[in-house]
mmCIF file of the N, C-alpha and C atoms, coordinates in Angstrom:
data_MODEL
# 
_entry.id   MODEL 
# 
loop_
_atom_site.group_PDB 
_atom_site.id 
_atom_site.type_symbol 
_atom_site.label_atom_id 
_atom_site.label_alt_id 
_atom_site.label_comp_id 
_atom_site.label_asym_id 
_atom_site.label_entity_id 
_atom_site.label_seq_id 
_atom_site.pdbx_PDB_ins_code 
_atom_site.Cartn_x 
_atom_site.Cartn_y 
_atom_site.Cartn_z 
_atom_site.occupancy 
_atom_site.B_iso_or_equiv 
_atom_site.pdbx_formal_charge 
_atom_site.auth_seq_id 
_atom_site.auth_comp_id 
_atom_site.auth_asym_id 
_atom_site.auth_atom_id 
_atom_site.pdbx_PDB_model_num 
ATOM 1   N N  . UNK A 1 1  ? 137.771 99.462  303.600 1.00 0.00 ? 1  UNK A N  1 
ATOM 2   C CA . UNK A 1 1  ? 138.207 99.410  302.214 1.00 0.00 ? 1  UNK A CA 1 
ATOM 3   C C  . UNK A 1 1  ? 136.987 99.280  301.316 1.00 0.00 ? 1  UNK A C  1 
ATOM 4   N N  . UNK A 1 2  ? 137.114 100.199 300.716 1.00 0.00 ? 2  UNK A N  1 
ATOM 5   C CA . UNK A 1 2  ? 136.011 99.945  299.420 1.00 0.00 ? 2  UNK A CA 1 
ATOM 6   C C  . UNK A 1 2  ? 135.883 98.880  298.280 1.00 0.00 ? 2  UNK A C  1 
ATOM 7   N N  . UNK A 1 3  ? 135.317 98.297  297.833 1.00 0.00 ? 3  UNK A N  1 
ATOM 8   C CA . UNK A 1 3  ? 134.929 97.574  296.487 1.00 0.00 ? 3  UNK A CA 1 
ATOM 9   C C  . UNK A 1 3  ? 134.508 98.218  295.446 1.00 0.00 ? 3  UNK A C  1 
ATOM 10  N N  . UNK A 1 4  ? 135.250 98.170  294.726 1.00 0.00 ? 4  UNK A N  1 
ATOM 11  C CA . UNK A 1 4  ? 134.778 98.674  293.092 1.00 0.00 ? 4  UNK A CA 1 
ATOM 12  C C  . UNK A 1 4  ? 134.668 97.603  292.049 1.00 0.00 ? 4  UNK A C  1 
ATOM 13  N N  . UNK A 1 5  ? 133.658 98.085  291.009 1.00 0.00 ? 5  UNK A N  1 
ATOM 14  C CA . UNK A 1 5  ? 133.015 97.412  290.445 1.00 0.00 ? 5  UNK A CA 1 
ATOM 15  C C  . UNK A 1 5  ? 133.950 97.268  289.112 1.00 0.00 ? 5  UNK A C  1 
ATOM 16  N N  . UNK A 1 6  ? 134.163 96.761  288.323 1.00 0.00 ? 6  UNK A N  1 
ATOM 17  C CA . UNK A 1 6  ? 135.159 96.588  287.239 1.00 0.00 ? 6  UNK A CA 1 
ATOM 18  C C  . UNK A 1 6  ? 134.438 97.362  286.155 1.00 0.00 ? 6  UNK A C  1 
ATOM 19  N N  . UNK A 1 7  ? 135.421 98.729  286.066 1.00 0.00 ? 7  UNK A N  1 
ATOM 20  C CA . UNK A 1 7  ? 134.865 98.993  284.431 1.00 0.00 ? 7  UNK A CA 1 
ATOM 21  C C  . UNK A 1 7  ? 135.293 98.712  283.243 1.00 0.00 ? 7  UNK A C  1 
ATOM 22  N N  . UNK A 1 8  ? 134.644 99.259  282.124 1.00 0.00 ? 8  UNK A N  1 
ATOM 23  C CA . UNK A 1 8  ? 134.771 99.184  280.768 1.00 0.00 ? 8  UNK A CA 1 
ATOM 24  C C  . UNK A 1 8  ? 136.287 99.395  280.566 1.00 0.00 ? 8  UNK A C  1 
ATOM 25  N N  . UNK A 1 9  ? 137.141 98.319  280.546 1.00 0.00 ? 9  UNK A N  1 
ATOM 26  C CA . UNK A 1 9  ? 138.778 98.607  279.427 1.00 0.00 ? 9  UNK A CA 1 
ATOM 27  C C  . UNK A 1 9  ? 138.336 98.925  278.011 1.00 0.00 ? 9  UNK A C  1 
ATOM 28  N N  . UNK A 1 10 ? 139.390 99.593  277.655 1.00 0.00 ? 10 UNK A N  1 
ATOM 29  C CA . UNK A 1 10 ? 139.560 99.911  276.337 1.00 0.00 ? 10 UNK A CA 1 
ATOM 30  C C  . UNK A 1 10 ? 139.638 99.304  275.118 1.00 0.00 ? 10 UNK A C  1 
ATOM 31  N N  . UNK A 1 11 ? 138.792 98.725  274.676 1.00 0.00 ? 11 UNK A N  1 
ATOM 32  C CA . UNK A 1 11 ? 139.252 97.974  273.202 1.00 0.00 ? 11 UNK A CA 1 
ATOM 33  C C  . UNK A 1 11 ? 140.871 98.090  272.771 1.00 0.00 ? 11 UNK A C  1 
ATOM 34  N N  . UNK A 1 12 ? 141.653 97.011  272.478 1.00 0.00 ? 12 UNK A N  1 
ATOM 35  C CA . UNK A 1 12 ? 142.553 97.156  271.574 1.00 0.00 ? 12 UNK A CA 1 
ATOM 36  C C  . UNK A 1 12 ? 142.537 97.068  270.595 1.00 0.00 ? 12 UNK A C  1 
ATOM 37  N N  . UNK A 1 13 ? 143.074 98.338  269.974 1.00 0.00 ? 13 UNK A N  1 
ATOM 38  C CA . UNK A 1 13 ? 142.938 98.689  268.166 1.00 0.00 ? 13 UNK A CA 1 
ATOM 39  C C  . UNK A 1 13 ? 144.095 98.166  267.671 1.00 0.00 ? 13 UNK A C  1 
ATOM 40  N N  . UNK A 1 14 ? 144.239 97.887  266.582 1.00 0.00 ? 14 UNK A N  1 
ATOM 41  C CA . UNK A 1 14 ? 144.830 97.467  265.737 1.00 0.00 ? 14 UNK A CA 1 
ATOM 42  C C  . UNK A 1 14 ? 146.163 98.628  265.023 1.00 0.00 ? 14 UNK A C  1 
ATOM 43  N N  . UNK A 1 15 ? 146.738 98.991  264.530 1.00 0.00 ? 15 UNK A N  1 
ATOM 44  C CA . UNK A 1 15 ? 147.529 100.193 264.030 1.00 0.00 ? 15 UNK A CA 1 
ATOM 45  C C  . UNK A 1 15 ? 148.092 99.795  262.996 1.00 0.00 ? 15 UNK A C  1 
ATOM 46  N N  . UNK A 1 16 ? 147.657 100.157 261.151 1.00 0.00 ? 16 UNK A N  1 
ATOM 47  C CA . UNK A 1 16 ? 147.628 100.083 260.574 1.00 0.00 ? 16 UNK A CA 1 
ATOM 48  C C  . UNK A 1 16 ? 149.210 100.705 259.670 1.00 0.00 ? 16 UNK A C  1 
ATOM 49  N N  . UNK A 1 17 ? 150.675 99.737  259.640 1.00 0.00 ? 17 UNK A N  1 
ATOM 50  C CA . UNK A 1 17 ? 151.452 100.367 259.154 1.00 0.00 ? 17 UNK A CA 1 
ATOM 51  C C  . UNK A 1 17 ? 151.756 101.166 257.727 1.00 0.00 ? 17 UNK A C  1 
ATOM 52  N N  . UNK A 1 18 ? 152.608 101.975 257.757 1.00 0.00 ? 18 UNK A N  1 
ATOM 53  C CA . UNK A 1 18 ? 152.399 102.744 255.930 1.00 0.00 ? 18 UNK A CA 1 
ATOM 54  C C  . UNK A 1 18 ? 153.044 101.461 255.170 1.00 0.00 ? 18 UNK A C  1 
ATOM 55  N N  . UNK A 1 19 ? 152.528 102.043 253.944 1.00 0.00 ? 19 UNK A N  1 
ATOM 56  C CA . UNK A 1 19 ? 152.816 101.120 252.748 1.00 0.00 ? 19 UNK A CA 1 
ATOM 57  C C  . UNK A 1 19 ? 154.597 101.371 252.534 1.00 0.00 ? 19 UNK A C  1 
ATOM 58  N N  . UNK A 1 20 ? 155.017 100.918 253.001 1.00 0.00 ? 20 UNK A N  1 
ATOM 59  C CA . UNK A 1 20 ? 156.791 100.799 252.147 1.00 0.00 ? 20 UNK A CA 1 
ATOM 60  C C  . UNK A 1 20 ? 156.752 101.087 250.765 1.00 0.00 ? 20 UNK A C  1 
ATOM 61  N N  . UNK A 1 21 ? 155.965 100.779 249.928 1.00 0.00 ? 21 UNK A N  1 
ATOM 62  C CA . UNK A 1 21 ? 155.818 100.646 248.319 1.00 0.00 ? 21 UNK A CA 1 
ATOM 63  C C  . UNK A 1 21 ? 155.615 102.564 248.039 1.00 0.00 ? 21 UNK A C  1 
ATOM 64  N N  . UNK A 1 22 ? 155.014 102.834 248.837 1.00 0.00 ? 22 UNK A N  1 
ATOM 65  C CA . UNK A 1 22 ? 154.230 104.293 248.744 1.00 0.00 ? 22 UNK A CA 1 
ATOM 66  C C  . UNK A 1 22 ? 155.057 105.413 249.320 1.00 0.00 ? 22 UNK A C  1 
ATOM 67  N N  . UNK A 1 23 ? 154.838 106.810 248.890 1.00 0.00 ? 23 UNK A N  1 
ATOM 68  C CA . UNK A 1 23 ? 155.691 107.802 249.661 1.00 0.00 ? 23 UNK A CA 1 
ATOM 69  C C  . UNK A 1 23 ? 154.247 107.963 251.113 1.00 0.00 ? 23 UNK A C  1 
ATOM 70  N N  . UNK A 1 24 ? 154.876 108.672 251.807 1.00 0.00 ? 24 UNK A N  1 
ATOM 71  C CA . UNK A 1 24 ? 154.200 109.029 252.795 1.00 0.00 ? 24 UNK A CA 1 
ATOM 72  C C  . UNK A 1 24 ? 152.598 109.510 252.794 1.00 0.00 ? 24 UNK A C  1 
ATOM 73  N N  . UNK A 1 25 ? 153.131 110.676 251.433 1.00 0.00 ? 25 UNK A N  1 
ATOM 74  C CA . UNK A 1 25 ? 151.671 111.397 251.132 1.00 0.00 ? 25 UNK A CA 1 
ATOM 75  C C  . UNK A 1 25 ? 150.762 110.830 250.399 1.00 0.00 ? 25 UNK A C  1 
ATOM 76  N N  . UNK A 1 26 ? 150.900 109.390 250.032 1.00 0.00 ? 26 UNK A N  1 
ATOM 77  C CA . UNK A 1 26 ? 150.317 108.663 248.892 1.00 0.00 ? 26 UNK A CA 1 
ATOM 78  C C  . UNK A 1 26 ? 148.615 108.961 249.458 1.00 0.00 ? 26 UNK A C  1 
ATOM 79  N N  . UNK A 1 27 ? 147.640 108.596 248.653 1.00 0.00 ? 27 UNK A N  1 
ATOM 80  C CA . UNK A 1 27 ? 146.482 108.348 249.753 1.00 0.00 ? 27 UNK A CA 1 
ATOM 81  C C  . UNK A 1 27 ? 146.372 107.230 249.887 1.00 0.00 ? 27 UNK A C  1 
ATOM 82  N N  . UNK A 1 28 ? 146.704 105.886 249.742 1.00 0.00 ? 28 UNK A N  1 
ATOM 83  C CA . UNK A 1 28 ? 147.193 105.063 251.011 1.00 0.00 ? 28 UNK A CA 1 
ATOM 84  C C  . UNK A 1 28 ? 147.549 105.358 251.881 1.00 0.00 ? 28 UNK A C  1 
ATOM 85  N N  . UNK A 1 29 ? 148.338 105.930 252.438 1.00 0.00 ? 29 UNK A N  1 
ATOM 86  C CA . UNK A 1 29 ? 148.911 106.012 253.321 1.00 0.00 ? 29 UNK A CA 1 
ATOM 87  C C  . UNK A 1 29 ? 148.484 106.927 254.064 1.00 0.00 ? 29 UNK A C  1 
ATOM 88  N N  . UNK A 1 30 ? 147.686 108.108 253.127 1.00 0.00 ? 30 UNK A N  1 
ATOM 89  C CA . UNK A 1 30 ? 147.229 109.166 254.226 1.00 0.00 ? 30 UNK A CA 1 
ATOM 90  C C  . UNK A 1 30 ? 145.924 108.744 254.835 1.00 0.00 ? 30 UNK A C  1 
ATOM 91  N N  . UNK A 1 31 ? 145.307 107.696 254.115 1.00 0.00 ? 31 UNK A N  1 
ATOM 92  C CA . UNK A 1 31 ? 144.455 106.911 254.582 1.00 0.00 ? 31 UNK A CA 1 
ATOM 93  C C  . UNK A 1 31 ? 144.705 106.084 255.998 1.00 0.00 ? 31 UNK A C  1 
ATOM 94  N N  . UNK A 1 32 ? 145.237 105.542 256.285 1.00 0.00 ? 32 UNK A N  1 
ATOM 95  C CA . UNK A 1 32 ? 146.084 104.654 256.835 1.00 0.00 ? 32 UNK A CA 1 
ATOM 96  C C  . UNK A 1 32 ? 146.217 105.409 258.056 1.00 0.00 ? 32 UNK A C  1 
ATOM 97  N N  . UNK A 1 33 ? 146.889 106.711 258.163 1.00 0.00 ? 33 UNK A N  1 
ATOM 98  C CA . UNK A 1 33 ? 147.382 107.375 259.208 1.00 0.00 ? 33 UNK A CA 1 
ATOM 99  C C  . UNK A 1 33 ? 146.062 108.138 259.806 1.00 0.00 ? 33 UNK A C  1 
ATOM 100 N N  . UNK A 1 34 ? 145.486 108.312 258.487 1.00 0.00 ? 34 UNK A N  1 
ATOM 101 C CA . UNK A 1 34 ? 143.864 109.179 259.185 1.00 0.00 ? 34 UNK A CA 1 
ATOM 102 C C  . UNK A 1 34 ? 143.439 107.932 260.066 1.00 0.00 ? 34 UNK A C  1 
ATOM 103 N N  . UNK A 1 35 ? 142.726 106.436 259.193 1.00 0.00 ? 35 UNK A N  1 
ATOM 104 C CA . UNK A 1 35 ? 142.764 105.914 260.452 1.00 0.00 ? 35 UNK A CA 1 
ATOM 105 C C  . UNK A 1 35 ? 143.235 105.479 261.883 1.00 0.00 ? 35 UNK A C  1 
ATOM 106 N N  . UNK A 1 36 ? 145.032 105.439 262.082 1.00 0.00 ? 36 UNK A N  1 
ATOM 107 C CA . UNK A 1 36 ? 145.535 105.454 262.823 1.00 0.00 ? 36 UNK A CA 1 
ATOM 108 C C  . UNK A 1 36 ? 144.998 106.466 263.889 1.00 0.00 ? 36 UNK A C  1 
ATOM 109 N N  . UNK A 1 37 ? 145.111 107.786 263.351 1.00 0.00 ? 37 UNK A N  1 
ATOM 110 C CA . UNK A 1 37 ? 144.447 108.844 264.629 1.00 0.00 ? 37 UNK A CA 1 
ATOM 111 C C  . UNK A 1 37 ? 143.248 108.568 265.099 1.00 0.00 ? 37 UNK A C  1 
ATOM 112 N N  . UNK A 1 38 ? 142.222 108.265 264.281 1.00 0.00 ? 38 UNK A N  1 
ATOM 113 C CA . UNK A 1 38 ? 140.818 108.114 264.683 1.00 0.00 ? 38 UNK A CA 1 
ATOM 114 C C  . UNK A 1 38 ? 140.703 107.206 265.700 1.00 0.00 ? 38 UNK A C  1 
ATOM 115 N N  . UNK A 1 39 ? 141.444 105.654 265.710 1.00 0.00 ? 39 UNK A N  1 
ATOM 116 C CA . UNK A 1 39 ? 141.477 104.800 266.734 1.00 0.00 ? 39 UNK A CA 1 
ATOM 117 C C  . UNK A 1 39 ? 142.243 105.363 267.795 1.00 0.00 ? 39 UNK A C  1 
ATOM 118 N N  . UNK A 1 40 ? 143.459 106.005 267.595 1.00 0.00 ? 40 UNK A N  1 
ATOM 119 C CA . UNK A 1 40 ? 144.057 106.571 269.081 1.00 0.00 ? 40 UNK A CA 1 
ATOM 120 C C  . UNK A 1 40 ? 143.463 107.216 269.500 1.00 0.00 ? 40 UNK A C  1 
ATOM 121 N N  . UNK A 1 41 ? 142.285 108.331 268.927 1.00 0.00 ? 41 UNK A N  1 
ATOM 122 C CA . UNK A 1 41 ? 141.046 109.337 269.627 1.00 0.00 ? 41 UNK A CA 1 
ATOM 123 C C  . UNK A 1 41 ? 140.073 108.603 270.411 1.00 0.00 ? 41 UNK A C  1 
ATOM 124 N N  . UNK A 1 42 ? 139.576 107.673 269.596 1.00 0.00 ? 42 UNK A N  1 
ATOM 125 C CA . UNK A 1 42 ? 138.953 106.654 270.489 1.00 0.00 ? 42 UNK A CA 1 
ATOM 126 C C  . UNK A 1 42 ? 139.566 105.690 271.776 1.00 0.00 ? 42 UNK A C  1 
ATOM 127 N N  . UNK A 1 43 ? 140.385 105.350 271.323 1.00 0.00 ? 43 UNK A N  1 
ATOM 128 C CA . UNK A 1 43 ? 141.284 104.646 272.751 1.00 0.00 ? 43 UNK A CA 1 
ATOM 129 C C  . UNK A 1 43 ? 141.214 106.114 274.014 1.00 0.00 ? 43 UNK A C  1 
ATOM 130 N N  . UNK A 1 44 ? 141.584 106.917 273.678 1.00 0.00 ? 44 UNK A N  1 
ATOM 131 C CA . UNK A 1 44 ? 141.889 107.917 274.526 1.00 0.00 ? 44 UNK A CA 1 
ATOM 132 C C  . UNK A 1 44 ? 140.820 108.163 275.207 1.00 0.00 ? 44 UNK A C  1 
ATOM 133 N N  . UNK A 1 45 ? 139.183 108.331 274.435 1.00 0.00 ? 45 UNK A N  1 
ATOM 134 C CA . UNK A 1 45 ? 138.011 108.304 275.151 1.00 0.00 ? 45 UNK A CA 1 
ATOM 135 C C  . UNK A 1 45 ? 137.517 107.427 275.701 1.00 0.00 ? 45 UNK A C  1 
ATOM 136 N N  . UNK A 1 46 ? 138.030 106.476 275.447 1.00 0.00 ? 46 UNK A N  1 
ATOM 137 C CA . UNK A 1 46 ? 137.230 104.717 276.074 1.00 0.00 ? 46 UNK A CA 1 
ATOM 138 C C  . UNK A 1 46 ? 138.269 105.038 277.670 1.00 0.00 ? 46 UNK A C  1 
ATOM 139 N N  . UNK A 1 47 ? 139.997 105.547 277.547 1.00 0.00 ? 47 UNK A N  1 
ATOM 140 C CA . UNK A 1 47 ? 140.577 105.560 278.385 1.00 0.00 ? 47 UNK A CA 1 
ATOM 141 C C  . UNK A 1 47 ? 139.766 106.269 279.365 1.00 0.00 ? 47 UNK A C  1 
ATOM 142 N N  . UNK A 1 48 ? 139.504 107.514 279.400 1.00 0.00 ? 48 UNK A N  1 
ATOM 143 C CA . UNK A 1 48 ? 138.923 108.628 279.609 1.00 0.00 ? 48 UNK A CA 1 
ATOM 144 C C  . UNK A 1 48 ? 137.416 107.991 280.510 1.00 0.00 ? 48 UNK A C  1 
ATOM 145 N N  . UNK A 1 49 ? 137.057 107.775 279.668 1.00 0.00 ? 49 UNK A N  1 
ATOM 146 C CA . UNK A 1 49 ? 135.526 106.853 280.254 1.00 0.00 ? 49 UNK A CA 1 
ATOM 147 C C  . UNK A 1 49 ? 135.699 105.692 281.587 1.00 0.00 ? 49 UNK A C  1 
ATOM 148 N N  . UNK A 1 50 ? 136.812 104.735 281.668 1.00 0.00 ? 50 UNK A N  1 
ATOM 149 C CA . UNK A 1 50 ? 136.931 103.866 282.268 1.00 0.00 ? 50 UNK A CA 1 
ATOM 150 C C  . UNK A 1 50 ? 137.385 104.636 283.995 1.00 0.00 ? 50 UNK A C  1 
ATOM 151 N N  . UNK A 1 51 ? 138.546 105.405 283.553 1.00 0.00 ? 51 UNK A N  1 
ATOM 152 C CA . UNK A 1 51 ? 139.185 106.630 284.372 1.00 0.00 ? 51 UNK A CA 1 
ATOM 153 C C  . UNK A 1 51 ? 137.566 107.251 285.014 1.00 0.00 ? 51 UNK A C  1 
ATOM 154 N N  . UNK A 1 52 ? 136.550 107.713 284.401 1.00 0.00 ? 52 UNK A N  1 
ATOM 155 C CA . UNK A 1 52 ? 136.199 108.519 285.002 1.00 0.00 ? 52 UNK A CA 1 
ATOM 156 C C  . UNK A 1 52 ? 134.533 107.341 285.717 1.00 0.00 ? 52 UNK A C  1 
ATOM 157 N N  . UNK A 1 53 ? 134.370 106.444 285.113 1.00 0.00 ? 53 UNK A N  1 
ATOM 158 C CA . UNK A 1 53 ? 133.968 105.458 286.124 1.00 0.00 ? 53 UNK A CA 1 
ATOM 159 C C  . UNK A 1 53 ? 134.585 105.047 287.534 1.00 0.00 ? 53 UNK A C  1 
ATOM 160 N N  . UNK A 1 54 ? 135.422 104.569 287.518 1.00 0.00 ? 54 UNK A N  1 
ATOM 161 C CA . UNK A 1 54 ? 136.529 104.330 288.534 1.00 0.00 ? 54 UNK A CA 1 
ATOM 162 C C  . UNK A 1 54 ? 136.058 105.845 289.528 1.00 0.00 ? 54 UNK A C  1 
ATOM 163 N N  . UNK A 1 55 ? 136.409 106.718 289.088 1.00 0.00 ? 55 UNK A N  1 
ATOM 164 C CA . UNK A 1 55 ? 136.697 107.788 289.748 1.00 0.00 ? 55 UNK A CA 1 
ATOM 165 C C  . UNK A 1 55 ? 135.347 108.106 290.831 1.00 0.00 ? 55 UNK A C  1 
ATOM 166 N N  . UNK A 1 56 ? 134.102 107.808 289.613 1.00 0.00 ? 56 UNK A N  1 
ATOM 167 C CA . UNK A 1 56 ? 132.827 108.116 289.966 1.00 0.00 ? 56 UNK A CA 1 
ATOM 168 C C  . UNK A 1 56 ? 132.566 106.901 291.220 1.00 0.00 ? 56 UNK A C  1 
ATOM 169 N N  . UNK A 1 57 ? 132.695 105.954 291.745 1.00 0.00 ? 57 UNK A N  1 
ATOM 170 C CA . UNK A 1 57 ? 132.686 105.132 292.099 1.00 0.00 ? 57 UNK A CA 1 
ATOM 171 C C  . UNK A 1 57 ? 133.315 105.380 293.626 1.00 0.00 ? 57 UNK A C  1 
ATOM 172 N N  . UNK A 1 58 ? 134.638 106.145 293.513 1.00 0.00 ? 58 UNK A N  1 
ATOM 173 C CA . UNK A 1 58 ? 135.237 106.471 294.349 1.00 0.00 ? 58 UNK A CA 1 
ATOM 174 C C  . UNK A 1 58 ? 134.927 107.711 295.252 1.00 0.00 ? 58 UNK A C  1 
ATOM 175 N N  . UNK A 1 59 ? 133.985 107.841 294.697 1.00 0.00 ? 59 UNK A N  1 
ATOM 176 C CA . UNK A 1 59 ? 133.284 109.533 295.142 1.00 0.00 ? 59 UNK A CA 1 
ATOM 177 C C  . UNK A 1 59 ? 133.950 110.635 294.670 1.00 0.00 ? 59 UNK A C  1 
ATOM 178 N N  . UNK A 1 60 ? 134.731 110.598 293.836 1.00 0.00 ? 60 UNK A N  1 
ATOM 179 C CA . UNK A 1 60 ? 135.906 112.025 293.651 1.00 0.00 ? 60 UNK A CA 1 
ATOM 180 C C  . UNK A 1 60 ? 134.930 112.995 292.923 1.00 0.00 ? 60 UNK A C  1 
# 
């Protein structure tokens, strides 16, 4: 059995809800959602990164 070394988890981001006060398209809100994506892009690469440590580790 192999030993692996513990990698990098993913930061947990935060997710920034819309303004109730505002319509959707406000720029609040489109603000808001732009950041929303930017952190799920990043989660996805930190995912991505940890996944492919692990992997590297494993010889794959």
């Amino acid at each position: 059995m192999q030993t692996l070394k513990k990698c990098p988890r993913p930061k947990v981001y935060e997710y920034r809800t819309l303004n109730p006060a505002e319509h959707v398209g406000s720029p609040d809100n489109i603000e808001r959602l732009t950041g929303n994506v930017n952190s799920l892009d990043s989660y996805s690469r930190e995912q991505s990164a940890t996944i492919d440590c692990y992997e590297a580790q494993a010889g794959k």
